[in-house]
VEXTI-688305 format. One record per residue (C-alpha): residue number from 0; x, y, z. Coordinates in steps of 0.05 Angstrom, whole numbers, always signed. Example, Ala and Ser with C-alpha at 12.3 -4.5 7.8 and 13.67 -1.06 7.14 Angstrom:
BEGIN
REC   i     xx     yy     zz
REC   0   +246    -90   +156
REC   1   +273    -21   +143
end
This chain:
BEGIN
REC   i     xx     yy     zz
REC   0  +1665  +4944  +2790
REC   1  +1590  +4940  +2813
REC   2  +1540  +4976  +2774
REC   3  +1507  +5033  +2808
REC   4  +1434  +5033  +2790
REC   5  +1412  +5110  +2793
REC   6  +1348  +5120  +2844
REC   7  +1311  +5154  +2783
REC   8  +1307  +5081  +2742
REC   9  +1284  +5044  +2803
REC  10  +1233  +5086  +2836
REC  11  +1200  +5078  +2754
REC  12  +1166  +5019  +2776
REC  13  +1138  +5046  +2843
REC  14  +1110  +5106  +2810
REC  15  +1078  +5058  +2756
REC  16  +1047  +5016  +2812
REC  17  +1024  +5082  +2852
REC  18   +995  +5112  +2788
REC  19   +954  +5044  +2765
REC  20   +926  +5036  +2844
REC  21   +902  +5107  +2831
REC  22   +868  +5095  +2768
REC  23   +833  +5036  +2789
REC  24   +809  +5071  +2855
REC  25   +783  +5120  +2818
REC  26   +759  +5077  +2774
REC  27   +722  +5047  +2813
REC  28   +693  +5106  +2860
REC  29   +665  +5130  +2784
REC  30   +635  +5070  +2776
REC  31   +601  +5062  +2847
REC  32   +582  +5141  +2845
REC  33   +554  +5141  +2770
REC  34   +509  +5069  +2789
REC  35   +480  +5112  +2836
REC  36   +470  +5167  +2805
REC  37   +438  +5129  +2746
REC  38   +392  +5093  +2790
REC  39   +369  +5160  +2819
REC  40   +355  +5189  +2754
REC  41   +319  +5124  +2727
REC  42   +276  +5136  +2790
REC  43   +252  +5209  +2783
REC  44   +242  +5197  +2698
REC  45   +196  +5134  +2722
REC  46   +165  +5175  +2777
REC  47   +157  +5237  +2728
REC  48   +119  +5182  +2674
REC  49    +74  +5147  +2729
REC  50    +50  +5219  +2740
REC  51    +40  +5238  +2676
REC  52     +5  +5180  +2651
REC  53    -44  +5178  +2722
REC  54    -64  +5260  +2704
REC  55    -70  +5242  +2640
REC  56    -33  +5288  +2604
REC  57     +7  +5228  +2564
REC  58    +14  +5219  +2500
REC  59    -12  +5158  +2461
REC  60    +59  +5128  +2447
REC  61    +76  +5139  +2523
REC  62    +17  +5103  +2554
REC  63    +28  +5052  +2497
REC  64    +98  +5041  +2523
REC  65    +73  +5034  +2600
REC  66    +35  +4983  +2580
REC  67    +91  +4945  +2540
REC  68    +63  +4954  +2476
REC  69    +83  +4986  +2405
REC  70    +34  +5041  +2381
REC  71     +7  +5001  +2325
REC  72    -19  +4948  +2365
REC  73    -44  +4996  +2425
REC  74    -91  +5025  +2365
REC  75   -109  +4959  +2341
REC  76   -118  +4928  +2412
REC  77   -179  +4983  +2427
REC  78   -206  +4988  +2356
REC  79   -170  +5060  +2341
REC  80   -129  +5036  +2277
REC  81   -180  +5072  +2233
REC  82   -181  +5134  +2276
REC  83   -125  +5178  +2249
REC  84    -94  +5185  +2315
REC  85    -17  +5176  +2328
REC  86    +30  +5161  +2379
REC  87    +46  +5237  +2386
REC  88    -27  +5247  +2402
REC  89    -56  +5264  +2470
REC  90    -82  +5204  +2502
REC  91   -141  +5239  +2519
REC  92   -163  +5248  +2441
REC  93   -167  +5176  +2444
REC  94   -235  +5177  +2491
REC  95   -283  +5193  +2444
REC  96   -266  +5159  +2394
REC  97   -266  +5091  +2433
REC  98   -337  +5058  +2430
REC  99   -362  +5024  +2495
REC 100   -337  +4962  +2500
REC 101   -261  +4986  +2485
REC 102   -261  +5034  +2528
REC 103   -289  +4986  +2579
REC 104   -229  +4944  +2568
REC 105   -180  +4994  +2566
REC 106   -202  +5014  +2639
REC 107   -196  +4934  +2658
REC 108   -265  +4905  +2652
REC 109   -286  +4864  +2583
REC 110   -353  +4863  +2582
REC 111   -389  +4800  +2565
REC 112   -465  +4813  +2554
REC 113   -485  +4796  +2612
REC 114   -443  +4847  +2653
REC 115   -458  +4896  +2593
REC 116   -533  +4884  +2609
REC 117   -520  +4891  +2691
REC 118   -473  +4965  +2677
REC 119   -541  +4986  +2618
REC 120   -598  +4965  +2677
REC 121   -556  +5005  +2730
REC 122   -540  +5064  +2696
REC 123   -611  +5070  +2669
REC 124   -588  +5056  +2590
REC 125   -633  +5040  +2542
REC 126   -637  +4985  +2484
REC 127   -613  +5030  +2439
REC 128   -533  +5032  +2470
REC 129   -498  +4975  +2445
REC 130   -414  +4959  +2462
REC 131   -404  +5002  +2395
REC 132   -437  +5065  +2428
REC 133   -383  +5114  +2430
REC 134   -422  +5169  +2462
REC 135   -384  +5199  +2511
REC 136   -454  +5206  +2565
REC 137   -440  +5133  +2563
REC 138   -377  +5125  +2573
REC 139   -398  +5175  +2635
REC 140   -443  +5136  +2660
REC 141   -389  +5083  +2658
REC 142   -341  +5110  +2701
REC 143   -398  +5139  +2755
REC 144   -421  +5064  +2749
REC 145   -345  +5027  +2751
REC 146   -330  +5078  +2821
REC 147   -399  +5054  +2847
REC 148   -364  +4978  +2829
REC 149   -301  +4996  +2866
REC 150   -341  +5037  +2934
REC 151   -378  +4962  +2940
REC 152   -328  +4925  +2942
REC 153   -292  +4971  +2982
REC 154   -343  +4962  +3038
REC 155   -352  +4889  +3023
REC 156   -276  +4881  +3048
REC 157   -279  +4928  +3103
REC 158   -342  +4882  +3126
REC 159   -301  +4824  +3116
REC 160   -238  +4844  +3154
REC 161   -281  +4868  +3212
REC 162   -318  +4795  +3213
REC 163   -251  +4764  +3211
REC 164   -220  +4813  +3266
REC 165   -288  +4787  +3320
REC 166   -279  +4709  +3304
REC 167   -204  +4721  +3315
REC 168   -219  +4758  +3388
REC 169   -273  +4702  +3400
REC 170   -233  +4645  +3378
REC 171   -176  +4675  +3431
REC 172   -235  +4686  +3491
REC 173   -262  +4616  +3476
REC 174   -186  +4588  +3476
REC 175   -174  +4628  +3550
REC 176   -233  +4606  +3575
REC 177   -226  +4530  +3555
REC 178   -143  +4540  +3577
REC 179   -178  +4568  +3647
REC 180   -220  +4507  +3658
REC 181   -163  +4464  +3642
REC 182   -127  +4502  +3700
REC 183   -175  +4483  +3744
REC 184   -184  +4418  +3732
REC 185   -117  +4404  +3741
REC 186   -108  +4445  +3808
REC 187   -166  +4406  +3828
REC 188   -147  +4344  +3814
REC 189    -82  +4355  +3848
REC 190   -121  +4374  +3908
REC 191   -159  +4312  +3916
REC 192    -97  +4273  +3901
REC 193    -60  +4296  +3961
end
């Protein structure tokens, strides 16, 4: 007698296969959906930071941490170890209690004496400011004289591109010109050749 296999025992398998394909599709869809998703929010949260650490309103720790270092050696790095401030302090509170020379280096410049002479004689500083000034008129004078840095060079490369941009255009005219001449040379001596 054959055995009669019920349609309940084999369809077991199919609905098995059927339910893993459906797991693994959505499985996957998750997957694609939440890298996204992650990636978007990773964007706005570095957006939100590089905002609030360009107006200024970041905390110590935070501008620490854009600039890939632990707290402790931020502090140390521009001479504030002995200034009671923490990482939960406004980065701002920092300022006056940097002297010259750190916070010269914390805005990218280490002076040397001779540029520390150069910024004194242009900004009209006397003997009597040294790289451990911390007064903030100084540090003032600083910034008016590192934007008056930044303008001159600014001008210096606009001079330079428009130099480059007039050899370029009179390299190309002397190249036509010498490409015309060549032209008519060559007609010529095609003329007397016939």
């Amino acid at each position: 007698m054959a055995r009669k296999y019920s349609s309940n025992h084999s369809g077991k398998g199919f609905t098995f296969a059927m339910v893993a394909i459906i797991v693994v599709v959505f499985a996957l869809g998750v997957y694609a959906v939440y890298g996204t998703v992650a990636d978007g929010i990773k964007e706005k949260r570095a957006a939100a930071m590089q905002e609030k650490l360009a107006s200024g309103a970041a905390t110590i720790e935070e501008r620490a941490d854009s600039m890939g270092m632990e707290v402790d050696e931020f502090l140390k790095t521009y001479g504030l170890t002995d200034s009671g401030l923490a990482g939960s302090d406004a980065e701002a509170n920092m300022y006056d209690k940097m002297t010259i020379g750190n916070f010269a280096k914390y805005n990218g410049t280490a002076f040397t004496e001779d540029t520390f002479n150069e910024f004194k004689a242009a900004a009209g500083l006397g003997d009597d400011v040294t790289m451990d000034s911390k007064d903030s008129n100084v540090k003032s004078a600083y910034v008016t004289y590192l934007q008056q840095q930044q303008a001159e060079q600014a001008t210096e490369s606009a001079d330079a591109d428009v130099d480059t941009e007039q050899d370029a255009e009179a390299d190309t005219q002397s190249d036509t010109e010498a490409d015309t001449e060549t032209e008519q040379a060559d007609t010529a001596d095609a003329g007397s050749d016939e």
